[in-house]
C-alpha positions as CSV (number, residue, x, y, z in Angstrom):
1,X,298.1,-52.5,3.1
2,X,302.1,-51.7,3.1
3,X,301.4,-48.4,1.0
4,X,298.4,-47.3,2.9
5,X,300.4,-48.0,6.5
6,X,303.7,-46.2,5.4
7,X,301.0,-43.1,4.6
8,X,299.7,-43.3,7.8
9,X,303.1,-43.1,9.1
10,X,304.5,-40.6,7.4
11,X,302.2,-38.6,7.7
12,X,301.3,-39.5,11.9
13,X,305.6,-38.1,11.6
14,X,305.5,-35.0,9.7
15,X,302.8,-33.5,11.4
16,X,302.4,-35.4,15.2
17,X,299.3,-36.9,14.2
18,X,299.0,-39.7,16.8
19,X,300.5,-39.7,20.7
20,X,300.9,-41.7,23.4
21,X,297.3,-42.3,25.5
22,X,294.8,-40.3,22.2
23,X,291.6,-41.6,22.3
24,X,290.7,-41.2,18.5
25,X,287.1,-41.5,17.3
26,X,287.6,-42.6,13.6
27,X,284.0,-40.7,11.7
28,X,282.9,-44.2,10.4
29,X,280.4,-43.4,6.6
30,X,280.3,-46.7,5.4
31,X,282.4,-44.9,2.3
32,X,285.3,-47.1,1.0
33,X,287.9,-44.0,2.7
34,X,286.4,-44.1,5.7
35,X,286.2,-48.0,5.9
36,X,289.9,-48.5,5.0
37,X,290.9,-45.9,7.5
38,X,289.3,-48.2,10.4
39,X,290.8,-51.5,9.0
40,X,294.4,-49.7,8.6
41,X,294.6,-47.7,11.6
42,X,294.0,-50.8,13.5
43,X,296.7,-52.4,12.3
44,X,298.7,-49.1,12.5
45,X,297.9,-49.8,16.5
46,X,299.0,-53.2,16.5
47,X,302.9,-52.6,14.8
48,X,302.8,-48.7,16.0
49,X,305.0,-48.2,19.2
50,X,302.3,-45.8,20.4
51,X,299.7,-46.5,22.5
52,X,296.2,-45.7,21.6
53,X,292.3,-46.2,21.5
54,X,290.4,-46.1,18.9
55,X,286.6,-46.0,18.8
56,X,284.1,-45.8,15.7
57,X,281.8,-43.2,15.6
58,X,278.7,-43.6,12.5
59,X,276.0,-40.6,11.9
60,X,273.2,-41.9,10.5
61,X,271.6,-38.7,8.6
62,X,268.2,-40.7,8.5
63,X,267.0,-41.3,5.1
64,X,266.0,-44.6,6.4
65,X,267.9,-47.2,3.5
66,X,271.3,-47.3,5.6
67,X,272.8,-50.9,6.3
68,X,274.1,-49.8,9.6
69,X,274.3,-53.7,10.5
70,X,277.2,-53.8,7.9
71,X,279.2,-51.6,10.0
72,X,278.7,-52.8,13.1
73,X,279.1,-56.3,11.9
74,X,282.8,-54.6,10.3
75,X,283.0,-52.9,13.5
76,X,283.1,-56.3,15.3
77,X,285.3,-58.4,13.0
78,X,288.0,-55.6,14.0
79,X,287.7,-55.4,17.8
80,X,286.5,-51.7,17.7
81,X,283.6,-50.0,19.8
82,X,281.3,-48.5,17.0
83,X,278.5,-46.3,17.9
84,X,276.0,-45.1,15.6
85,X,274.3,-41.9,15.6
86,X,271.0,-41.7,14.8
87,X,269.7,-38.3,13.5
88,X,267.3,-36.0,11.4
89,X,269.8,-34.2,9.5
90,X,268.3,-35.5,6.0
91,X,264.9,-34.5,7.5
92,X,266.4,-31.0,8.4
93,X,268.4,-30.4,5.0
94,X,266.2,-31.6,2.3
95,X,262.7,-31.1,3.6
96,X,262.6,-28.2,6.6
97,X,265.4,-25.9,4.7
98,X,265.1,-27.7,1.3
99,X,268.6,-26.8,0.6
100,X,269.6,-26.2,-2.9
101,X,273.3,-26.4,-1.9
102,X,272.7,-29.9,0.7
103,X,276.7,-30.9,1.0
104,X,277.6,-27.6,3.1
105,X,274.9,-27.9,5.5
106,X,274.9,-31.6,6.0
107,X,278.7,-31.7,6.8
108,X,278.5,-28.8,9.5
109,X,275.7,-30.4,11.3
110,X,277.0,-34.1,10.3
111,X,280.9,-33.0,12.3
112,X,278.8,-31.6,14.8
113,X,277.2,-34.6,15.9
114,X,280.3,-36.7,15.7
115,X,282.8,-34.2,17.7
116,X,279.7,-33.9,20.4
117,X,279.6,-37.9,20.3
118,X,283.0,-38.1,20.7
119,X,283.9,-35.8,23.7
120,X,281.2,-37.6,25.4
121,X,283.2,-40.9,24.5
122,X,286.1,-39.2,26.1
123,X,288.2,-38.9,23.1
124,X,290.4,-36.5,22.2
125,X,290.9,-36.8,19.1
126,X,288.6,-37.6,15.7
127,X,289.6,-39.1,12.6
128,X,288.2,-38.3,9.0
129,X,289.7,-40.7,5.9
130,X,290.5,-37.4,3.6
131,X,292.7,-38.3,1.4
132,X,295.2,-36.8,-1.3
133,X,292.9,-36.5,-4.0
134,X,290.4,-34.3,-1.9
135,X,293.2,-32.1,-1.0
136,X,293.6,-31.4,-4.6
137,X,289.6,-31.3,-5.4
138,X,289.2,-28.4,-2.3
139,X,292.0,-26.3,-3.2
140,X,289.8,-26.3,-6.7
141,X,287.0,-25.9,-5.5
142,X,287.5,-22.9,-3.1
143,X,289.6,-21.1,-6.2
144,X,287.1,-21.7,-8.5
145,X,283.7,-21.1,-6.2
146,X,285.0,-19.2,-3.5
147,X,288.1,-16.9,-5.0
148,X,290.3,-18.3,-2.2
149,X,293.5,-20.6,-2.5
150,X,292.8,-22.7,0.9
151,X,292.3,-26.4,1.3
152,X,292.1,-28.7,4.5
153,X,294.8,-29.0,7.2
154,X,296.2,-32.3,8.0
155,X,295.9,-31.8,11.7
156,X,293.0,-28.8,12.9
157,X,292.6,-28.0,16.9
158,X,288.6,-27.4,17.1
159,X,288.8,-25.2,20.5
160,X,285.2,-24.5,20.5
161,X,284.8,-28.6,21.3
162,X,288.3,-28.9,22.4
163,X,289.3,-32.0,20.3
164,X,292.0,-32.6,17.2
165,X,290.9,-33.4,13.5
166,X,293.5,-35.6,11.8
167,X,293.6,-37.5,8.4
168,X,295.9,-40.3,8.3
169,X,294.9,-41.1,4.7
170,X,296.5,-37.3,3.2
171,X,299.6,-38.8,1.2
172,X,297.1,-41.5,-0.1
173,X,295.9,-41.1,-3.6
174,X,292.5,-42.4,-4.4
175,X,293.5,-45.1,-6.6
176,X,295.6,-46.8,-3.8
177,X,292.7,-46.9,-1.4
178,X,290.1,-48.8,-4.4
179,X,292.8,-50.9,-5.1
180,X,293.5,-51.5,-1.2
181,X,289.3,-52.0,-0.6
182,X,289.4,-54.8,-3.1
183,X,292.7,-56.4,-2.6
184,X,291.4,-56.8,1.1
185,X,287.7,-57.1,0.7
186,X,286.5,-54.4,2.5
187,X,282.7,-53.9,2.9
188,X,280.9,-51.2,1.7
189,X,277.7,-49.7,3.0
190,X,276.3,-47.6,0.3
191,X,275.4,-43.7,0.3
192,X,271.7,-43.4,0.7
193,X,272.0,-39.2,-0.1
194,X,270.5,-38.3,-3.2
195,X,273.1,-35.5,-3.8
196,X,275.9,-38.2,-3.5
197,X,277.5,-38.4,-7.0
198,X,275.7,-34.9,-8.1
199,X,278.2,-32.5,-6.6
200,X,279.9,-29.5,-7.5
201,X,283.2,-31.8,-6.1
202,X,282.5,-34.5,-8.8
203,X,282.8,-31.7,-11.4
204,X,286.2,-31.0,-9.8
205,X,286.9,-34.5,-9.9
206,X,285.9,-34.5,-13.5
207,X,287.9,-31.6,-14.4
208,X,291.1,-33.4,-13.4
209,X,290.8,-36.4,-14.9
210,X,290.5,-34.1,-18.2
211,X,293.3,-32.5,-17.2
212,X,295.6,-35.6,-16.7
213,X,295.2,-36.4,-20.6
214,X,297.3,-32.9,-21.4
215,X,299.5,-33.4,-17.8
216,X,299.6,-37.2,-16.4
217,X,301.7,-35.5,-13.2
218,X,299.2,-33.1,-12.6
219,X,298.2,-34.7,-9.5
220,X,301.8,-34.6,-8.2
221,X,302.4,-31.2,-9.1
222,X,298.7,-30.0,-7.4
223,X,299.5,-31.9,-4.5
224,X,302.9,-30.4,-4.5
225,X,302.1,-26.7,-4.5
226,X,300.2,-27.4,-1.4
227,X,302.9,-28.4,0.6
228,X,305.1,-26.0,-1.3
229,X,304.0,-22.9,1.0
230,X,306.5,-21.4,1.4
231,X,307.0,-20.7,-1.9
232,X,303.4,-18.9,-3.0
233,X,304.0,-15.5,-5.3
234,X,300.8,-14.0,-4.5
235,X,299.8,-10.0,-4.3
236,X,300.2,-8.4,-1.3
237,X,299.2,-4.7,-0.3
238,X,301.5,-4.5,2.3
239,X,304.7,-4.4,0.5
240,X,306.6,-5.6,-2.6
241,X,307.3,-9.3,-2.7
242,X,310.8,-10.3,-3.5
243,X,311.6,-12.9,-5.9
């Protein structure tokens, strides 16, 4: 857990992720991300020299086969409040509007829930385990399905619910968090969605791993030019850009 704690620092540093007296509701899926970013952040509490809550906050979508027992049980063995969520979003997505594009729809209404859960918890802050690797896979994905260079921001004011987004896990690669998950045993409640695995991300995720075999660094140079910002050489209408 070293690695995964020094990312969590260093990235709680560079962009004044966690304060004195936050209240962060960590957005609990049962994923192996989201399940290592409970178990580290509270250890982060326990060495950090800030002090802060944390609660756990599950949405259940409703497809009826989720082992919500395994994360409360987790939940528990930590010393963290977890509430669970109980909704109709599957209902809503794949029957009512029968979606043919489920992921966009079920992630707007799935954040909704959890921001509304977690103002009501008094938090001000909420936690999602996006890591390094998805950084990479959205910046693909909106150049490739959108015609936009854009990915996620490491820390996003919402002032419609008035609460922080954060992700602690950004400077973690993927790899480090499987490896972490075993090395620690970390429990795993499975995805009951039916899209899960069937994504236009998992082509993305694909398409890199092909692309490591003719750059190995490709990753770090990805991950790179999204820090790098202040050095894009795009067009611009409004004037020449200077090299």
């Amino acid at each position: 857990m070293k690695k995964v704690l020094g990312c969590i620092r260093r990235a709680s540093d560079d962009y004044n992720m966690i304060a004195d007296g936050d209240k962060i509701a960590v957005g609990l899926s049962g994923g192996k991300d989201s399940m290592l970013l409970l178990r580290a952040l509270t250890l982060y509490k326990r060495f950090s020299k800030k002090n802060f809550d944390l609660v756990a906050i599950t949405v259940d979508l409703g497809f009826g086969n989720f082992d919500t027992a395994l994360i409360r049980n987790y939940c528990d063995s930590l010393g963290v409040e977890c509430h669970i969520l109980n909704t109709e979003i599957a209902d809503v997505v794949f029957n009512i509007r029968k979606e043919t594009n489920p992921c966009s729809l079920c992630a707007k209404m799935r954040k909704g829930a959890l921001y509304t859960a977690a103002k009501e918890l008094g938090c001000n802050k909420a936690a999602f385990a996006h890591h390094a690797d998805d950084a990479i896979e959205t910046l693909l994905l909106s150049l490739f399905f959108e015609g936009k260079m854009r990915t996620f921001l490491p820390v996003t004011y919402l002032s419609r619910m008035d609460i922080t987004l954060i992700r602690p896990l950004i400077y973690l690669p993927e790899q480090d968090i499987i490896n972490a998950v075993a090395k620690n045993d970390i429990p795993i409640a499975k995805s009951p969605c039916p899209a899960n695995g069937n994504t236009k991300r998992e082509v993305v995720k694909n398409l890199v791993k092909d692309l490591r075999k003719i750059n190995p660094d490709i990753k770090k140079s990805l991950f790179a030019a999204i820090k790098n910002k202040e050095n894009y050489l795009l067009w611009d209408k409004s004037g020449q850009n200077n090299e």
